[in-house]
C-alpha positions as semicolon CSV with decimal commas, in nm:
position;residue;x (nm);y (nm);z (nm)
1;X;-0,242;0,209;0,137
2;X;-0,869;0,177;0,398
3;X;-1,258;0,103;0,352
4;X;-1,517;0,235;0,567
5;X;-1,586;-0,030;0,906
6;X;-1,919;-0,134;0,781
7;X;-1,773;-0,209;0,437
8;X;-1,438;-0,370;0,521
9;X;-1,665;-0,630;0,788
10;X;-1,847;-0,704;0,523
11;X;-1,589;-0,729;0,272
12;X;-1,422;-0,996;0,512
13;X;-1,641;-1,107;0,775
14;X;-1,976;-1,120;0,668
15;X;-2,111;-1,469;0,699
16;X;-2,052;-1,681;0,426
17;X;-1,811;-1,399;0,220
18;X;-1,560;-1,645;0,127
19;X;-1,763;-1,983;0,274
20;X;-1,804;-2,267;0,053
21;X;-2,158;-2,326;0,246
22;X;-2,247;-2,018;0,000
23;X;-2,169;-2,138;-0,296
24;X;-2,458;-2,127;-0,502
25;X;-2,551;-1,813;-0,351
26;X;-2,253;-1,622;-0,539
27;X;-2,169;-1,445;-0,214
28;X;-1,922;-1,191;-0,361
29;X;-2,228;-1,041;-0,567
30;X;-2,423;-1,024;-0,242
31;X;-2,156;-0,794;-0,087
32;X;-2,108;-0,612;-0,389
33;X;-2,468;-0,550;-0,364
34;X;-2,539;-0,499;0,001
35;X;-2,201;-0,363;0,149
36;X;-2,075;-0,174;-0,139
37;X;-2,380;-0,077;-0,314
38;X;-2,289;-0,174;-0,662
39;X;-2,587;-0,167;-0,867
40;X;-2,707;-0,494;-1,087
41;X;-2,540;-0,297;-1,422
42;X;-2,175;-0,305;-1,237
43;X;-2,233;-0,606;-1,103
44;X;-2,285;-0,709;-1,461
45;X;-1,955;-0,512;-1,557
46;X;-1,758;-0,727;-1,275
47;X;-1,891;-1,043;-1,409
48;X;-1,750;-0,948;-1,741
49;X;-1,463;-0,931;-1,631
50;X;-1,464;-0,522;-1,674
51;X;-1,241;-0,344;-1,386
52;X;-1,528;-0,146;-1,112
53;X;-1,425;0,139;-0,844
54;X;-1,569;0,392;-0,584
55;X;-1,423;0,617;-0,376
56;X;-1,524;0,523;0,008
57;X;-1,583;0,786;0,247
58;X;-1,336;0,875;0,463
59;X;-1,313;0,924;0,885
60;X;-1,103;1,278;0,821
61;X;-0,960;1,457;0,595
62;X;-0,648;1,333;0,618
63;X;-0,779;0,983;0,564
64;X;-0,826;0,836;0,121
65;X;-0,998;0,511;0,068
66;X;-1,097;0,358;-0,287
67;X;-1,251;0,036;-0,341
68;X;-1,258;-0,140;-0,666
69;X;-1,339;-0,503;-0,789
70;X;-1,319;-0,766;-1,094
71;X;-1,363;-1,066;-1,202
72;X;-1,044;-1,313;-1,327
73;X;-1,042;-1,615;-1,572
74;X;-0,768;-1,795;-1,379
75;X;-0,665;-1,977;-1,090
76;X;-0,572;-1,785;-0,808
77;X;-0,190;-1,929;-0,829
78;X;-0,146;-1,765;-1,157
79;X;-0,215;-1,452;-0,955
80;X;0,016;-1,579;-0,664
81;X;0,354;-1,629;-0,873
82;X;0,274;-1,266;-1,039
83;X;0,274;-1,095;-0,687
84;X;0,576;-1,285;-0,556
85;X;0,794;-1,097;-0,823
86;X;0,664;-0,781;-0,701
87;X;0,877;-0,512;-0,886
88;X;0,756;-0,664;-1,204
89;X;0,369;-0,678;-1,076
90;X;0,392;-0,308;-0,975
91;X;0,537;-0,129;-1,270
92;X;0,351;0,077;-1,467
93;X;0,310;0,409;-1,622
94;X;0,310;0,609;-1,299
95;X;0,663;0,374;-1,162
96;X;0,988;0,584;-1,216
97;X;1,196;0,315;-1,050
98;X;1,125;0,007;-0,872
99;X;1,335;-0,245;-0,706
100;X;1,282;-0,553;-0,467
101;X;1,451;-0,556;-0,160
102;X;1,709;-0,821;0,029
103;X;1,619;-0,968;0,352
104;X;1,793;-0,825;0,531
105;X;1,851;-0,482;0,292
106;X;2,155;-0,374;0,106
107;X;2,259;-0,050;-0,018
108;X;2,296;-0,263;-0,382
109;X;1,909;-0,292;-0,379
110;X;1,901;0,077;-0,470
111;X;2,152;0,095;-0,735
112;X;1,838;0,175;-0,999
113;X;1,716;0,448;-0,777
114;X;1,783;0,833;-0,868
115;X;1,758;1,100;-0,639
116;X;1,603;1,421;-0,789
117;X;1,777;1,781;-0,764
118;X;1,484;1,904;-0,586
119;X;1,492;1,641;-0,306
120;X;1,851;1,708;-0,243
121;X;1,840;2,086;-0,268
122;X;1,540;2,036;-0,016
123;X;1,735;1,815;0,225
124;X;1,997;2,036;0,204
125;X;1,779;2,301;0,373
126;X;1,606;2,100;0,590
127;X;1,574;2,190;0,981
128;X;1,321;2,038;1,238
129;X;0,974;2,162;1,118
130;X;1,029;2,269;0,817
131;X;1,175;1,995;0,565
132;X;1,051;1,929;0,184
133;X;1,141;1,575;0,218
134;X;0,968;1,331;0,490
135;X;1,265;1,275;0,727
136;X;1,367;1,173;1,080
137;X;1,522;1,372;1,335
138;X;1,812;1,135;1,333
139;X;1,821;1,177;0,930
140;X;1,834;1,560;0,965
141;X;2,082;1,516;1,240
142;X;2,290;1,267;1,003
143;X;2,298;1,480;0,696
144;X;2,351;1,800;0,820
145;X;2,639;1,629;1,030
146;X;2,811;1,359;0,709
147;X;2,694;1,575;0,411
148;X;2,925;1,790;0,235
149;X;2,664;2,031;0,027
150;X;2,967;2,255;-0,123
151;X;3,173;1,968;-0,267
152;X;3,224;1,919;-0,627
153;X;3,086;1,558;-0,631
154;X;2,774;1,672;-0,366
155;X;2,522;1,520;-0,530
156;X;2,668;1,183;-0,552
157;X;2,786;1,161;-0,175
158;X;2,424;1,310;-0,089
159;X;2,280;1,067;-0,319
160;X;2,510;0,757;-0,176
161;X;2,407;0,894;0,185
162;X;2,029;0,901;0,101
163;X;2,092;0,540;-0,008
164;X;2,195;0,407;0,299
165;X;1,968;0,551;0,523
166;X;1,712;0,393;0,342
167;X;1,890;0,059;0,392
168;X;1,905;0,112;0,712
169;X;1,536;0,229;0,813
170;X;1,420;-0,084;0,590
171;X;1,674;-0,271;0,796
172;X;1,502;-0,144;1,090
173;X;1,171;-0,199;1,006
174;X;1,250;-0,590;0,912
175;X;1,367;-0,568;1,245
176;X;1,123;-0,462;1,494
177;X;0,807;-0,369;1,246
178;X;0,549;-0,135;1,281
179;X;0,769;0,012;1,601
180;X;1,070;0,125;1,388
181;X;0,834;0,323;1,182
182;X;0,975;0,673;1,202
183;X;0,827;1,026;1,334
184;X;0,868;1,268;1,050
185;X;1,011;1,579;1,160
186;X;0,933;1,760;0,837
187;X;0,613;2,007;0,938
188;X;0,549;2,178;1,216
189;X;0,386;1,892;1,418
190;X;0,618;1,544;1,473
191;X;0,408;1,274;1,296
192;X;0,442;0,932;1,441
193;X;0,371;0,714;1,128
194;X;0,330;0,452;1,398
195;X;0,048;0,612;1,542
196;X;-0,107;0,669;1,194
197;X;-0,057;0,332;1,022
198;X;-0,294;0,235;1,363
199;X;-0,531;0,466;1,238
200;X;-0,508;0,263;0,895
201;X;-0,528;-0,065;1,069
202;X;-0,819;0,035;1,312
203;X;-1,053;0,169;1,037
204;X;-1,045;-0,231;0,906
205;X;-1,204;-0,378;1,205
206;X;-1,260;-0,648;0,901
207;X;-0,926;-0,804;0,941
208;X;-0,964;-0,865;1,281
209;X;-1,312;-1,018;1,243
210;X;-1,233;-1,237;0,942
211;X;-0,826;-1,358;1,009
212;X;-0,735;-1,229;1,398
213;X;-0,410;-1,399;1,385
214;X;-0,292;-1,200;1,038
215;X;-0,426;-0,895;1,167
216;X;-0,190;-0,924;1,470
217;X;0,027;-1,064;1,224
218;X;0,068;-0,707;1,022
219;X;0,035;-0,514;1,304
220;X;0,298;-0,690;1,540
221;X;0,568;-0,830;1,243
222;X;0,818;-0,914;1,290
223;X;0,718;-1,051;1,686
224;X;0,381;-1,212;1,602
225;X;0,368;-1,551;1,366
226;X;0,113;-1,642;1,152
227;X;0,124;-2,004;0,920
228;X;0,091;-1,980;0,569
229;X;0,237;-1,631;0,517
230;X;0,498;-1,504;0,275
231;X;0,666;-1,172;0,339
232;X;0,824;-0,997;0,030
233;X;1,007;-0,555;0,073
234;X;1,065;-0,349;-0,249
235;X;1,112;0,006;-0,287
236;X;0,924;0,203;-0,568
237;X;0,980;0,563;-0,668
238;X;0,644;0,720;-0,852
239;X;0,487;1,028;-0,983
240;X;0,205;1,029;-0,773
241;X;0,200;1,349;-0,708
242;X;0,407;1,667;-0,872
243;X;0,684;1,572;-0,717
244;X;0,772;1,203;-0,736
245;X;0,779;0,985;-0,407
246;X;0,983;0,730;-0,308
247;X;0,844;0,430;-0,112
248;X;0,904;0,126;0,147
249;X;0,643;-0,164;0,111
250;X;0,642;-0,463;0,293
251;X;0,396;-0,741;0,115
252;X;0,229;-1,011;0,306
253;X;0,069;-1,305;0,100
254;X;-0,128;-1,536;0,339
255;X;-0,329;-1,863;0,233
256;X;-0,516;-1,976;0,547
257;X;-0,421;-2,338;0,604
258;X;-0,769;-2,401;0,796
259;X;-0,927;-2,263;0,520
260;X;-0,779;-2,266;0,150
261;X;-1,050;-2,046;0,026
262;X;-0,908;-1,742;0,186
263;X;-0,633;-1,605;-0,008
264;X;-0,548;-1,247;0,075
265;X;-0,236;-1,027;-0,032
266;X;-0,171;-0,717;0,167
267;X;0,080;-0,422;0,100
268;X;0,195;-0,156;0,389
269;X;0,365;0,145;0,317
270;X;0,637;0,194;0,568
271;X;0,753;0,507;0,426
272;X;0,720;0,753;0,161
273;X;0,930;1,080;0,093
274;X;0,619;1,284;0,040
275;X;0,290;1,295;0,070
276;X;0,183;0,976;0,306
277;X;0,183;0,943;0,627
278;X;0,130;0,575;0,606
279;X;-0,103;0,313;0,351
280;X;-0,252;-0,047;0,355
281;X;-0,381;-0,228;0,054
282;X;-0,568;-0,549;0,087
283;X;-0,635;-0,788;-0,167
284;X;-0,874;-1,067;-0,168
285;X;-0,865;-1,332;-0,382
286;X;-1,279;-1,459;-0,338
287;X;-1,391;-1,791;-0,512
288;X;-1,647;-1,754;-0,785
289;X;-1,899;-2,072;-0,736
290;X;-1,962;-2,271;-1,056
291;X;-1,703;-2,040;-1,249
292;X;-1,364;-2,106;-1,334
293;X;-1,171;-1,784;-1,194
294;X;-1,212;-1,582;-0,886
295;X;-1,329;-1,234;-0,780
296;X;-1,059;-0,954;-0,703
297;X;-1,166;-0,743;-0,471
298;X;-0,890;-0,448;-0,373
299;X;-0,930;-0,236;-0,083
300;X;-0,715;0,090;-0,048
301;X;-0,666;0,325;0,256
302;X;-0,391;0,585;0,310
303;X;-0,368;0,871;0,560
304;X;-0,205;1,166;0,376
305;X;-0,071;1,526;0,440
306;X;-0,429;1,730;0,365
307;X;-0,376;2,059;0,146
308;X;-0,429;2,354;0,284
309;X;-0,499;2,705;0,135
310;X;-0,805;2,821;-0,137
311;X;-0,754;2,525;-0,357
312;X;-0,727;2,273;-0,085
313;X;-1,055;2,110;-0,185
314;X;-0,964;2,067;-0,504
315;X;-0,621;1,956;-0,480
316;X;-0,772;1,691;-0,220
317;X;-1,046;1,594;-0,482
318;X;-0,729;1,532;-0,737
319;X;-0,586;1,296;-0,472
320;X;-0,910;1,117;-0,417
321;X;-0,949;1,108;-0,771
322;X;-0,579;0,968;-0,845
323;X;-0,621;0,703;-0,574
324;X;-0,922;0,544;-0,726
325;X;-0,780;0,539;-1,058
326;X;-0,458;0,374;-0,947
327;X;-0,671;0,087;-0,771
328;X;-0,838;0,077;-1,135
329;X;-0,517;0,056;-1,289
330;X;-0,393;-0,243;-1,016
331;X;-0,710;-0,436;-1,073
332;X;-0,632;-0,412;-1,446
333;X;-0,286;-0,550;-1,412
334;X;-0,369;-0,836;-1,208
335;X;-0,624;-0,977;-1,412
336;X;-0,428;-0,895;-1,723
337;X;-0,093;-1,112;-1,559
338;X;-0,281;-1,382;-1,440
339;X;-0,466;-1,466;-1,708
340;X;-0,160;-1,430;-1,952
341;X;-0,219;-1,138;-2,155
């Protein structure tokens, strides 16, 4: 899953964010102050170690972006060796089904996922344009050509075939990255996820000002290097939305070896089977001067299909809504697993 320019430079490059030449100066409360506009009484809450968000305003409708921030009572390796098991760290009440992924992918990785009735009586009337699943052309193509729709055992085989092209597009995307991303062929319009995980990337200007070489990093993987980074794939299927969505995430955790005070974990969305186009989360891990712990600050931006009709706005104000409340709900997990509880 993106912060507004202004807020994501200062969030990673503003002088002194995350420089020990700060220290006394707390400089995490003077961007929570400055940048994000948090007012002395949720700076306060922070301090206490009480879970703060905002919804960030966006470049265009299609375009969500929550913020949210807290302070933790550990050390930031405790936090570390939760997000390396990644299927645990993510579940929670909205998860269905979650499961880490192989390098490279195997169809086994998705022996816990399900495939819902709807999604398969919706692929089984998909066509270019109009598809109530987020597909490929080659997908479309692939099922209409291998799947059997008036076979006793249907939804197994369509189930078994959904399965594998999923190993295969992760396979792809380990592969050549950000390129492999597909176009969906689902509305009316192609949509290059591509194209709008660079919109994603481009509204954090941050990145490239504060850590150029994991920016190109995420945007160039699996071509560009970077030291220090970990890479970690899971798939998650969630009720989001009314109709659950099924996910491809690739996690990046990066300690800068010039600099062991930047810690950062970042999450891309390399797929989703409704709903998102494409999504970047950003996690940084800032030290807290004279304290023992660290400040979480989270960081969520998504591009995602807008509504349209008479209820559009509110629909869209649901999303907004449900965004900020699941960066809520991630703050409150990571400070609950690394400090034990």
């Amino acid at each position: 899953m993106r912060l507004q320019p202004l807020l994501i430079a200062g969030l990673l490059a503003a002088p002194g964010l995350l420089a020990p030449a700060f220290a006394q100066d707390q400089p995490a409360h003077r961007f929570l102050k400055a940048t994000v506009k948090f007012d002395p009484a949720q700076i306060a809450q922070v301090d206490a170690g009480q879970v703060v968000t905002l919804q960030l305003p966006a470049t265009d409708k299609p375009e969500i972006a929550a913020f949210g921030a807290v302070f933790v009572g550990a050390d930031k390796e405790a936090l570390l060796a939760h997000l390396r098991n990644v299927a645990d760290f993510r579940r929670g009440p909205s998860v269905l089904e979650i499961g880490r992924l192989s390098q490279p992918p195997r169809i086994e990785d998705f022996a816990r996922l399900s495939a819902d009735d709807a999604d398969l009586e919706a692929l089984r009337k998909c066509r270019p344009g109009d598809c109530g699943v987020k597909v490929a052309r080659s997908a479309l193509e692939r099922l209409q050509r291998e799947a059997n729709w008036s076979a006793p055992d249907a939804k197994a085989r369509a189930t078994a075939l959904l399965k594998q092209m999923l190993t295969e597009y992760a396979t792809a995307y380990m592969r050549g990255g950000t390129t492999e991303m597909a176009t969906y062929e689902d509305k009316d319009k192609p949509l290059d996820t591509a194209a709008a995980f660079g919109k994603v990337l481009s509204s954090s200007p941050y990145l490239m000002q504060y850590a150029p070489l994991l920016h190109r990093y995420i945007e160039e993987y699996p071509r560009a290097k970077v030291e220090g980074a970990e890479d970690l794939f899971y798939w998650m299927k969630d009720k989001f939305g009314p109709k659950p969505t099924v996910g491809l995430y690739h996690v990046t955790l990066w300690k800068d070896r010039q600099d062991p005070t930047r810690v950062v974990a970042s999450f891309k969305q390399f797929y989703a089977s409704h709903y998102f186009q494409a999504g970047f989360e950003l996690m940084a891990l800032v030290d807290a001067p004279g304290r023992k712990g660290f400040y979480l600050l989270d960081l969520y931006r998504a591009r995602v299909d807008p509504p349209t009709g008479m209820l559009s706005g509110v629909l869209l104000g649901k999303i907004r809504a449900g965004v900020e409340q699941g960066v809520a709900a991630g703050l409150k997990t990571a400070k609950a697993k690394a400090e034990g509880r």
